[in-house]
C-alpha positions, 0 to 999 in steps of 0.5 A: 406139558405147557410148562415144559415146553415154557422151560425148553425156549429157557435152555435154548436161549442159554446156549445161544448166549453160550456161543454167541457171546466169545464171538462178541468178545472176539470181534470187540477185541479185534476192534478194539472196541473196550470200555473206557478206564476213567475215576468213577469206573471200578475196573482198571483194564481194557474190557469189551463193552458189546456183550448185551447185543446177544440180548434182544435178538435171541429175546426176539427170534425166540418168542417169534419162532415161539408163537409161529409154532404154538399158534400157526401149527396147534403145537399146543393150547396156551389158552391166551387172548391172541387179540390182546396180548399178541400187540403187546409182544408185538410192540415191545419187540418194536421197543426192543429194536429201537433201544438196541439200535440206540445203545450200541450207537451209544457203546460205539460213538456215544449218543447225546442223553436227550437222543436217549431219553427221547427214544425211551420217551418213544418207546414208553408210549407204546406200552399204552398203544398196545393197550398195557398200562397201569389200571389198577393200584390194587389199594396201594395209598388207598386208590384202586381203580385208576383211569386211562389218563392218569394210568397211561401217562403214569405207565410212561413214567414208570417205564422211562424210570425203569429203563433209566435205573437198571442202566445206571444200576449196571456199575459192578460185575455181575450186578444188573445181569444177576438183579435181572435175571433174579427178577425175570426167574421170580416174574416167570414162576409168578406167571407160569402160577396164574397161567400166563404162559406167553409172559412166563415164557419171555421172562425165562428167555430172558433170564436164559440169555443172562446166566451165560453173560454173567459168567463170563462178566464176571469170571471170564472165559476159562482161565484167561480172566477175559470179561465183558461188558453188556454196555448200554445195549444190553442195560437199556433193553433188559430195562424195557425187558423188566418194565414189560414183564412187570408192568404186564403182571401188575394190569389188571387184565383177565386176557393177561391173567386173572385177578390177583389182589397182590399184583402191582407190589409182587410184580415190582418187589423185583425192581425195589433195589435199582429203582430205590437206589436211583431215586436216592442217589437223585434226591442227593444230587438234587439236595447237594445241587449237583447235575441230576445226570451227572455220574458219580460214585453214590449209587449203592455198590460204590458206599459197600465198595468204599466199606471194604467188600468186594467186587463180589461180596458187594454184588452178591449182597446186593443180589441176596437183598433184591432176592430177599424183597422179591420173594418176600413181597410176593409171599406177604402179599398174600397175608397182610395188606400191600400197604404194610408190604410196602411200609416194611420195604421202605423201612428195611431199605432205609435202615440198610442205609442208615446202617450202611451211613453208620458204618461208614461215618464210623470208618472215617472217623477212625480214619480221622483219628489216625490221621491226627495221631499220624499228623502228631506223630510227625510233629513231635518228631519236627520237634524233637528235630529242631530241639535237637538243632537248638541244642547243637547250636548252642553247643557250637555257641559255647564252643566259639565263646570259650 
């Protein structure tokens, strides 16, 4: 019964993304309201950009008519600490709110990047007041216990960093909606399996709201091919979404859920691709002294586009590999040491870069080589062209001696 009536909200926030999100498109059209078209950008059209603003209100009227009725009404007993959990919703809704407002500022009239990170900033340091934050490593690096002020400041970092890498993450079609909706669907089953109902019931909210979005990002409504955007509405929220639900499952807090000596690597197996591939990308900008925040074509998907896939075929590998960590961490978990888990993740991540580097210095290799042949092609050809002129004006010089 508990878990049927966590499922329900899940269909209902699908089909408020369903009608929700055409009028979006349509008034984003009536605007004009579309995405710019510039080098870095792997679209070539007109595209609304405001299609995460069906995000956080049907995330946030969902889990409040939720509550009013399981707790206002008895509709039924979760059995969860009230005191505890209930200002953690409170102030992510407060987080939600203000990250919204801020990203269709941004998506309308840009916001200034220290406008942004001082209201993540903000935002970041009400996960803490709300009484989450990271208290535990559970033996990561050989520390478990940790506390209050170094989990705290770590939780605001964490947080921040988050936010900032499913934002830059959202470059491809279908990427950040599919790698957070995989993440949410995984944190659901994992919490719904220690029963913490409420934390179950935001992920599949979450994950209910993106799988309409990402049909029309990535198909388009019927056979027009129309898409949109989330924007930075959408991507800064579903952030905040992500780090909560993680950060959430990785406490160690009986109030939340019991015990679980796997927690903190299950629970961010399902951030390993965006935050693995942010920390690289500014660990090469920093090697090649170029701006940490300027944006380029470094991130995952623009090296498997550059190989030759497709839109498509590069965001399904990329959602097939987050997929791939999350289930696999939080199945291993359970066997073998998080260290191991851990040291298993950063080799199966670098190897996938030193393959896809491979390839890719292969590629231009060959690439260089038809060059030269194409370079030498064309210079034997001026060769034969000025032998041919030499020949004819020694002709013509014989022709005028005689």
């Amino acid at each position: 019964m508990r878990t049927l009536l966590i499922i329900v909200p899940f269909f209902i926030a699908l089909y408020l993304g369903r009608i929700i999100l055409p009028y979006v498109f349509l008034v984003c059209f009536k605007k004009r309201l579309f995405d710019p078209v510039d080098k870095r950008k792997v679209h070539t059209q007109r595209i609304p950009r405001l299609g995460g603003v069906a995000f956080a209100p049907v995330q946030c009227f969902l889990m409040t008519l939720a509550v009013v009725v399981f707790y206002k009404y008895n509709f039924v007993d979760l059995s969860i600490n009230t005191e505890e959990v209930l200002p953690m919703f409170l102030l992510l809704i407060c987080g939600l709110v203000m990250l919204f407002l801020v990203g269709i500022g941004d998506d309308l009239v840009g916001i200034s990047y220290k406008w942004k990170f001082g209201v993540q900033l903000f935002v970041a340091t009400l996960f803490p007041l709300s009484g989450l934050w990271i208290n535990d490593l559970y033996g990561v690096f050989f520390i478990t216990c940790i506390p209050a002020y170094v989990g705290m400041p770590l939780t605001v970092l964490v947080v921040i960093l988050i936010i900032n890498a499913v934002n830059l993450i959202d470059g491809l079609d279908g990427l950040c909606s599919g790698l957070i909706a995989v993440g949410c669907l995984v944190l659901g089953v994992m919490f719904l399996l220690q029963h913490a109902y409420l934390h179950a019931m935001f992920a599949f909210i979450t994950a209910g709201v993106l799988i309409p979005f990402f049909y029309f990002n990535v198909f388009g409504i019927n056979k027009r091919r129309h898409r949109i955007f989330m924007g930075d509405t959408g991507s800064l929220t579903l952030g905040l979404s992500i780090a909560f639900l993680a950060i959430s499952f990785a406490m160690n807090n009986a109030a939340i859920k019991p015990f679980y000596e796997g927690a903190i690597v299950a629970a961010f197996s399902v951030l390993i691709v965006p935050v693995m591939d942010v920390l690289r990308v500014m660990f090469v900008r920093y090697r090649t002294g170029k701006p940490l925040f300027m944006p380029d074509r470094s991130h995952i998907h623009h090296k498997l586009l550059d190989l030759g896939l497709s839109h498509h075929a590069s965001m399904l590998s990329i959602v097939g590999f987050a997929a791939f960590f999350a289930i696999f961490n939080s199945i291993m978990v359970n066997y073998i040491s998080n260290n191991i888990v851990l040291l298993w993740d950063v080799a199966l991540w670098g190897g996938l870069h030193l393959a896809l580097n491979k390839v890719e210095s292969m590629r231009a290799a060959k690439r260089m080589h038809e060059l030269l042949r194409a370079q030498n092609k064309m210079k034997n050809i001026e060769n034969k062209k000025l032998n041919l002129q030499d020949m004819t004006l020694k002709n013509l010089q014989l022709e005028n001696v005689r």
